[in-house]
N, C-alpha and C positions, 0 to 999 in steps of 0.2 A: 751684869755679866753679859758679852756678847752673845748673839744666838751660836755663833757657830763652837762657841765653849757649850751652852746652854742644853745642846742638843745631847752632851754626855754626862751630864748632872743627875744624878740617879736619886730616888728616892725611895726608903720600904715603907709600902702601902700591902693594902689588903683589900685587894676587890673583886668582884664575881667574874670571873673570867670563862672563856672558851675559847678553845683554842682549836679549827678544824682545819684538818688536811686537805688541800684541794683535791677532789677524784679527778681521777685522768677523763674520767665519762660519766655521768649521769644517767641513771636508772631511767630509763624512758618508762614514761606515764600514758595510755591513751586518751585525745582528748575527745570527750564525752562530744560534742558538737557533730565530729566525724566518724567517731566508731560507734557509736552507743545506740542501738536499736532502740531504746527506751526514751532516748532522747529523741531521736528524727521523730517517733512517732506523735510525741506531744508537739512537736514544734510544729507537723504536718497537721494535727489536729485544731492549734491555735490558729495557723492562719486559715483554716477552712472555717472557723466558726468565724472571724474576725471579717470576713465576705457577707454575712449573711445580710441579706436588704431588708430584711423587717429590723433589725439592731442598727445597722450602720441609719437609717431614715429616725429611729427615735433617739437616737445619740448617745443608747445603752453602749456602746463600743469605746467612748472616750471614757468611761469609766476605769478602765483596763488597758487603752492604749499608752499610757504613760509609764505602770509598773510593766508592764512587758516588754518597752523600750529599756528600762533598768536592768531587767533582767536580762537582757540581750546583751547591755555593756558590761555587765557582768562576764558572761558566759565570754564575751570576745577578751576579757583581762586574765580570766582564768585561764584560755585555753592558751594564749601567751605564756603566762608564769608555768602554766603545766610541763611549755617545749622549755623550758629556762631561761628563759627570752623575757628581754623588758621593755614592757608594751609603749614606754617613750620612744623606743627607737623607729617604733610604726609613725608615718604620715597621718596616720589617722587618729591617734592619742590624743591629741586636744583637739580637734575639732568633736571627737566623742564626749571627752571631758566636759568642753562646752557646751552638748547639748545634754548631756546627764544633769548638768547644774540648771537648766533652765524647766528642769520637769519640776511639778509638785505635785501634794498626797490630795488625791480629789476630796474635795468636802462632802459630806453627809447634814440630813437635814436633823440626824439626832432619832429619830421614826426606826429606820431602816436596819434591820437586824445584820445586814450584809455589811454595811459602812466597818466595824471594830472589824470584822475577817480585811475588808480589802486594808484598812488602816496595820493592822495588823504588820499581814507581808506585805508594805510598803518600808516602814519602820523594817523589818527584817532584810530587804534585799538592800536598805539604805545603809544599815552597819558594817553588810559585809564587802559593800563597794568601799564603804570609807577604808576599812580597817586592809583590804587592797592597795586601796591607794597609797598609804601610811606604809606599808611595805612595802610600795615601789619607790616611795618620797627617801624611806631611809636604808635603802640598800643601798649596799658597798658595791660599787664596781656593778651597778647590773647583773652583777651575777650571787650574789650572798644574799638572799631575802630570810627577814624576822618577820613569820607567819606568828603574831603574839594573842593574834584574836582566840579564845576561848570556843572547844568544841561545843555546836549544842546538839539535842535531839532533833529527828526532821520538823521541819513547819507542819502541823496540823491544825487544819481545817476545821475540824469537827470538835474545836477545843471553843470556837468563835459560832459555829452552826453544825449542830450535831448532828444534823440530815441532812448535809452537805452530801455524802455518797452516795444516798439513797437518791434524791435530787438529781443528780449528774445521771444514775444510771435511767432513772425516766425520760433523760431526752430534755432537763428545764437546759435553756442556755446560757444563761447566766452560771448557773453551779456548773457546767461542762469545762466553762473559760474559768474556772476559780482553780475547780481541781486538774487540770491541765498546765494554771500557772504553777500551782502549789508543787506539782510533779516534777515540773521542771527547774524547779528552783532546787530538790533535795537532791536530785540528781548533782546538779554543782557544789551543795551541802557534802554530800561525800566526795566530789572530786576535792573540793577545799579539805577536808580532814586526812585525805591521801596524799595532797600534797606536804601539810606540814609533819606526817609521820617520813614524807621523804627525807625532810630535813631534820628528825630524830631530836634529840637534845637541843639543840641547836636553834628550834623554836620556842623554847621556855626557857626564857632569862631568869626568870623566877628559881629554877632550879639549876643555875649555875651555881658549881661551889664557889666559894670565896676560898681565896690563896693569898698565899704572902709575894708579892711580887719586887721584885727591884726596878723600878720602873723611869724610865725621862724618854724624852719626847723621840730618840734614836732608838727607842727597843725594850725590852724588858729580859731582865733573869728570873728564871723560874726553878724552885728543886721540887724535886719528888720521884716517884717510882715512875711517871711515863715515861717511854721509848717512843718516839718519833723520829721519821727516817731522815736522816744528817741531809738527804738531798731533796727534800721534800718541800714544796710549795705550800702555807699556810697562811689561813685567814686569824686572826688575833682579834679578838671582841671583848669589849671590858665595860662593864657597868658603872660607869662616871656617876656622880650626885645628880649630872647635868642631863645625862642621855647616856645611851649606848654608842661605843666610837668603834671602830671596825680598820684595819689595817691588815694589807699585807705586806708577809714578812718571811724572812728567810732564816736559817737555821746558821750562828755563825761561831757558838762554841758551846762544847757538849763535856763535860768535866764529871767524870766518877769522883762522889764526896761521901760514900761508906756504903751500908745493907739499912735496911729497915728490920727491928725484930717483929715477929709476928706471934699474936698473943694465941693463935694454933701453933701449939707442937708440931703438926704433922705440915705445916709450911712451912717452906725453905727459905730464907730469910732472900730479900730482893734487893736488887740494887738501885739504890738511891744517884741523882742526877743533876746538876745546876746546868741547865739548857738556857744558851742566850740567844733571842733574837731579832734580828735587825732590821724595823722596819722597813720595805721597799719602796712601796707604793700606799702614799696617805693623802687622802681629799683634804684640801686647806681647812675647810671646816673643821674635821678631824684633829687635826697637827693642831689647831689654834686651842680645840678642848682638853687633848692630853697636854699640852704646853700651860692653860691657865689650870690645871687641876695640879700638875707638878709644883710649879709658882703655890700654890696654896699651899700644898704641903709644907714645902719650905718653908715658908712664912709661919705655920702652923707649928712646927719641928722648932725653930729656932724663939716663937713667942707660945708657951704654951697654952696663957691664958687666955687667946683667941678662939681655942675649940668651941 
């Protein structure tokens, strides 16, 4: 079948979809680096400890100078995705990248009760750069990120060295740089769990519904009770076998097809909708997944014993 027949070949699948309206603005977020008093403070604390000449001469300092390089690329990805911005388009994206990848998690001699705390939040600022990166790798357009990383409780310290605060508040400086990085790492802990409540649903694929879709590689029809606005700009995300694929799309016919009954008396029965839309703008990548997933279909529809 030609593509250019191919592209109106419709198929009924069933797959977890969402469907979000472009906002005209974005909810501005502050980013912790520049507003945040609790931040400058720890960052103002780390590098005064990190001066000191009895540590920098016995090379206590390179313990810590590699996670706190992490944590900085960190803090400059976050504060990117915070303004909606995708940190590829900075100059400075991969040569950070590049230096992030050449750090590693300092070795311990196996003795040292401190080694599992530093190993610890190594492994924890390592997840959540990944799981970053992973959301700037599979963003739509720079501007749609799936924040799918898992919220957790803050980093504690005293789960690894349970005198850890007692410690820092004596003046040791080793425990001073622990609980300074630890601080400053929760800090971007919550700015990360504020960011993906920005993006609401929209972050948990896991809890997209599944719907009955009409679907080929030029758009989908969709029924049900939404109302979406005929002139409105939308992102279309669908959970393939393969990935998640992402498209925008535009609103191009909007058909009343009855009410919905509702099993309250006291609701007024809704009206029901077959909303079609027309993809506009899809990354080859994309177009090539919803195109070999439709081909399945069909192949699937017309031999059933391939399921």
């Amino acid at each position: 079948m030609p593509e250019n027949k191919r592209k109106f070949f419709r198929m009924n699948v069933e797959l977890p979809v969402f469907i979000w309206a472009v906002p005209e603005s974005v909810s501005e977020m502050s980013v912790p680096s520049k507003s945040n008093a609790a931040f400058q403070r720890h960052q103002s604390q780390l590098n005064h400890l990190f001066l000191d000449e009895k540590h920098l001469r016995n090379g206590a300092i390179n313990l810590f100078k590699g996670v706190n390089q992490r944590v900085d690329f960190l803090v400059w990805l976050l504060d990117y995705l915070i303004q909606g911005k995708d940190p590829r388009q900075s100059k400075d994206f991969y040569p950070k990248l590049d230096q992030d990848r050449l750090i590693s998690m300092p070795e311990g001699n196996g003795k040292s009760s401190v080694f599992p705390l530093i190993h610890a939040l190594y492994y924890r600022v390592d997840e959540l750069i990944l799981s970053l990166l992973a959301a700037v790798e599979q963003s739509y357009d720079g501007q749609v990120f799936l924040f799918t990383r898992p919220l957790y409780a803050p980093f504690s310290g005293e789960r690894y060295l349970h005198n850890l605060a007692a410690l820092a508040d004596k003046g040791n400086w080793l425990a001073q740089v622990l609980q300074n990085l630890i601080f400053k790492l929760n800090i971007y802990e919550q700015a990360y769990t504020d960011l993906k409540a920005r993006f609401g649903d929209l972050s948990y694929p896991e809890h997209w519904p599944i719907r009955g879709l009409n679907l080929s590689t030029g758009g989908l029809a969709i029924e049900g009770e939404d109302e979406f606005a005929a002139d409105g700009s939308f992102y279309v995300l669908m959970q393939l076998p393969q990935a998640i694929v992402a498209a925008q799309a535009r609103i191009v016919g909007r058909l009343p097809i009855g009410t919905s009954v509702s099993s309250q008396q006291s609701e007024k029965p809704k009206s029901r909708y077959r909303v079609s839309f027309e993809f506009e703008n899809v990354a080859p990548g994309q177009q090539a997944l919803i195109t070999q997933f439709v081909i399945e279909q069909e192949l699937v529809s017309a031999h059933p014993e391939l399921k």
